[in-house]
C-alpha positions in Angstrom: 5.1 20.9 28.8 8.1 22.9 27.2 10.5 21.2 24.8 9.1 17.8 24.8 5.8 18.8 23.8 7.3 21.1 21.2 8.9 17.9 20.2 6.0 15.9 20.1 3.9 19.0 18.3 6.6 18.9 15.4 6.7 15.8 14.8 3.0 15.3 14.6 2.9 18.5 12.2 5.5 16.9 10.3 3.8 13.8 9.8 0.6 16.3 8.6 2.7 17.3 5.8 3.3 13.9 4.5 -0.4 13.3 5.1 -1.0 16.1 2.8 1.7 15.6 0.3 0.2 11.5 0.0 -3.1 13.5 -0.3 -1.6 15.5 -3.4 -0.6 12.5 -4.9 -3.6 10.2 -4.1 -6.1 12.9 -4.9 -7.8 12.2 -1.5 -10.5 15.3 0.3 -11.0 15.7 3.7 -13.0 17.9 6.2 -12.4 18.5 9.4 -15.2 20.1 11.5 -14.4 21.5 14.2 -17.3 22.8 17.0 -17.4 23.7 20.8 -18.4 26.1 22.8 -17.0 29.9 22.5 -13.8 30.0 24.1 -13.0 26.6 23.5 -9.9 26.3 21.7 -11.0 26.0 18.0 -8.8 29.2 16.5 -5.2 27.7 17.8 -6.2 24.2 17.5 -6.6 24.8 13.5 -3.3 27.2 13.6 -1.2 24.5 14.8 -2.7 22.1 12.0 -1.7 23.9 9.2 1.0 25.8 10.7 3.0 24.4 8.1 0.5 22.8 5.7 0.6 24.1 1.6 -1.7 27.0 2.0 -2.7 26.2 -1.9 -4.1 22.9 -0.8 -5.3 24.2 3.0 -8.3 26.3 3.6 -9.6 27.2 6.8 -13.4 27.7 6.4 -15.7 30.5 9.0 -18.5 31.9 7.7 -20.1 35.2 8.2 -23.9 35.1 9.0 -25.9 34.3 6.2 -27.0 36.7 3.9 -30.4 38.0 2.7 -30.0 35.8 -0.6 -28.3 32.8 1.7 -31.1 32.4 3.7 -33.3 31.7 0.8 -31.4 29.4 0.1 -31.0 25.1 0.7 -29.4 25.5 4.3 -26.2 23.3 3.4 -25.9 25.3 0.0 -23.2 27.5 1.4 -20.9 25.3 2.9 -21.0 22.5 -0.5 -19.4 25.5 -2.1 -16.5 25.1 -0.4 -16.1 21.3 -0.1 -12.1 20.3 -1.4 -11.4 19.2 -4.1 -8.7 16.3 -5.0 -6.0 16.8 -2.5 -7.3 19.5 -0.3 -8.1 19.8 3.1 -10.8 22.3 4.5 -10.9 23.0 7.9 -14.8 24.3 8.6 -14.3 26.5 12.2 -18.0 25.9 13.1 -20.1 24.7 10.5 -23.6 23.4 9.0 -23.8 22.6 13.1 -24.4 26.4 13.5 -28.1 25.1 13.0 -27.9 23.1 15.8 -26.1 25.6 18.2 -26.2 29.0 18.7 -28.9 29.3 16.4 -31.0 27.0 18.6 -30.1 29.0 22.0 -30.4 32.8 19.8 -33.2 31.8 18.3 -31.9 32.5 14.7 -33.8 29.8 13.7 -37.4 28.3 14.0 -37.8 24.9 15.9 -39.3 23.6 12.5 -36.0 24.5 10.7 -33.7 23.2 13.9 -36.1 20.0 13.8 -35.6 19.4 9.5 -31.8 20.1 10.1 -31.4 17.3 12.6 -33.1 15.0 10.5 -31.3 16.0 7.1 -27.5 16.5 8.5 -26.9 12.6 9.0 -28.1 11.8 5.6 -26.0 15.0 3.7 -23.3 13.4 5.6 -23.5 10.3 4.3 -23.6 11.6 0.6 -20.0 13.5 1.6 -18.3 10.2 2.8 -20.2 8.0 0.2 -18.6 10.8 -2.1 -15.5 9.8 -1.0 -15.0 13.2 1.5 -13.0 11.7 4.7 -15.1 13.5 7.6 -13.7 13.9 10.7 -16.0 15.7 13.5 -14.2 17.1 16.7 -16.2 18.7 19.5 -14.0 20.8 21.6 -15.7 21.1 25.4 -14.8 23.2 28.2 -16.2 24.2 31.8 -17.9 26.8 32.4 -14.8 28.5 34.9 -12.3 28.0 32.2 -14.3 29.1 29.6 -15.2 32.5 32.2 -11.0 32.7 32.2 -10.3 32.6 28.7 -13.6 35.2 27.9 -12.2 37.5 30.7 -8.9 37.1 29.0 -10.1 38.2 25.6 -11.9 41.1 26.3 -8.6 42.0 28.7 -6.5 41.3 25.5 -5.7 44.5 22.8 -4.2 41.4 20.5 -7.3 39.3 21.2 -10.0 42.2 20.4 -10.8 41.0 16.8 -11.9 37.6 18.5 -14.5 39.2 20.5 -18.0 38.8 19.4 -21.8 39.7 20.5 -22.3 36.3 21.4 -19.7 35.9 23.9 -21.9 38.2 26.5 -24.5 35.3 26.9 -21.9 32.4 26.5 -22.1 32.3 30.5 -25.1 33.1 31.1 -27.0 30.6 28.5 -24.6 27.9 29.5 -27.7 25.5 30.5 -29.4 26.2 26.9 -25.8 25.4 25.3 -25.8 22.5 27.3 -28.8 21.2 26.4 -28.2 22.5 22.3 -24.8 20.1 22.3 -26.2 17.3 23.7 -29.4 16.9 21.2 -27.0 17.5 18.3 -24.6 15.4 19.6 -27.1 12.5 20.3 -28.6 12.6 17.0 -25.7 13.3 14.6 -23.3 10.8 15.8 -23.1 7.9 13.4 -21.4 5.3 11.9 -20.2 7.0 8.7 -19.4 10.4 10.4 -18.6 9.9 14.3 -18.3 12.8 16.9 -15.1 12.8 18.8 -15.2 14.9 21.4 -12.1 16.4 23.2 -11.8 18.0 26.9 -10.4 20.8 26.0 -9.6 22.6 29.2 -5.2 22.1 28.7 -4.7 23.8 25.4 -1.8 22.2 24.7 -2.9 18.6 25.4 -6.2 19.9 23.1 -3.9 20.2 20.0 -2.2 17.4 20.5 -5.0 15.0 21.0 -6.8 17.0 18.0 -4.1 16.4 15.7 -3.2 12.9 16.9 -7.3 11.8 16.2 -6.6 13.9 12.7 -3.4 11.6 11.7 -5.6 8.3 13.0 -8.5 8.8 11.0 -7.0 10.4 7.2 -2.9 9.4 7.3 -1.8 6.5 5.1 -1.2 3.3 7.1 2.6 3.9 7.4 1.9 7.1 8.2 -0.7 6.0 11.1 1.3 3.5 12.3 3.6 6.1 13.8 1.3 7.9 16.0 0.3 7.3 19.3 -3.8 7.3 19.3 -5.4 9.9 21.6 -4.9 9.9 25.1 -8.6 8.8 26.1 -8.7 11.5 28.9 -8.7 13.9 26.7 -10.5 12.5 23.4 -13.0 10.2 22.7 -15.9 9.0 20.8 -18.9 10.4 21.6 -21.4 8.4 23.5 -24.6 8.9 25.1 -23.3 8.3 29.0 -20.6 11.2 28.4 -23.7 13.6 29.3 -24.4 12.2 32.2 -20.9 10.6 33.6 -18.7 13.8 33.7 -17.0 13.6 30.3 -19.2 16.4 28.5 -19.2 19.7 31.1 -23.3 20.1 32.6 
């Protein structure tokens, strides 16, 4: 890659900060959700974003586990709380789709609650985008060997420790349950109003890119869009029911 894609990066990030500074002026909100499997790519994909993005109009959103009061709560309470505001751009690393992931193959949550969140998440979608929210949903996916490498790496890694978490033991060996958790929320959360992209995410750098390119397509102004080169389709594109089965999404 070297210079040319730091070349292309900075120019993409630069067109990001006119996006944002239209934004400002336009009063426009966006959300980027960004989901895949651990390992996948989501923590430097969302650095390079707002690398050099107002950090006053930026927020990068990840979420603890719920509370004791939380769970009591309406199951999308938390995350309306921090929706943007005119201008703003939140960047949720994982999301409401917690429900539909590792909560489904941990079993944090009942099949009756998995079941009510399927059915609900389309619809409190469409209230965001009929809001006005621009919603832009990216699935990061990798294989299973490079996501092995890059868990191997982590743990291997005294800079990487804090990255490490309890769940990354079974992310191997609950691959198949994963599997099987992405493709149900895939199938029944992609629609017209809020889209899945999803991105092969093995080539970190060619992740970003792609990531930020799809960003730029869906949120710049025209002029703005008009620059960019779309995706390459190798590496992103719009979720669709044969990905499962044709090679596109990892088995």
């Amino acid at each position: 890659m070297g210079d040319k894609h730091d070349d292309e990066l900075e120019a993409l990030q630069l067109a990001l900060v006119r996006t944002q500074l239209a934004a400002q002026a336009s009063g426009e909100r966006t959300v980027l959700i960004l989901e895949g499997r651990d390992g996948a790519g989501k923590d430097g994909t969302i650095k390079r974003i707002v690398e050099h993005l107002s950090p006053r109009a930026t927020r990068v959103v990840a979420l603890p586990k719920p509370s004791d009061r939380e769970r009591t709560q309406w199951y999308f309470q938390r995350y309306v709380a921090h929706l943007p505001a005119a201008g703003e751009l939140v960047i949720f690393n994982r999301s409401w789709y917690n429900r539909a992931g590792v909560e489904v193959v941990m079993g944090f949550s009942t099949p009756a609650q998995q079941a009510e969140f399927l059915r609900d998440a389309p619809d409190f979608e469409r209230m965001l985008v009929e809001s006005g929210i621009r919603l832009v949903k990216v699935w990061l996916d990798i294989s299973k060997d490079e996501q092995k490498a890059r868990l191997d790496a982590r743990r291997e890694d005294p800079l990487k420790q804090l990255k490490i978490s309890d769940l990354d033991a079974v992310a191997q060996s609950r691959w198949s349950d994963y599997s099987a958790a992405r493709d149900l929320m895939l199938t029944r959360t992609h629609t017209p109003l809020a889209p899945w992209a999803c991105v092969r995410a093995d080539k970190k750098p060619r992740t970003r890119i792609a990531v930020i390119r799809h960003l730029l397509g869906q949120v710049a102004p025209a002029e703005i869009a008009a620059e960019v080169d779309a995706p390459d389709p190798e590496v992103l594109f719009a979720f669709e029911t044969v990905a499962i089965a044709d090679g596109r999404l990892a088995a």
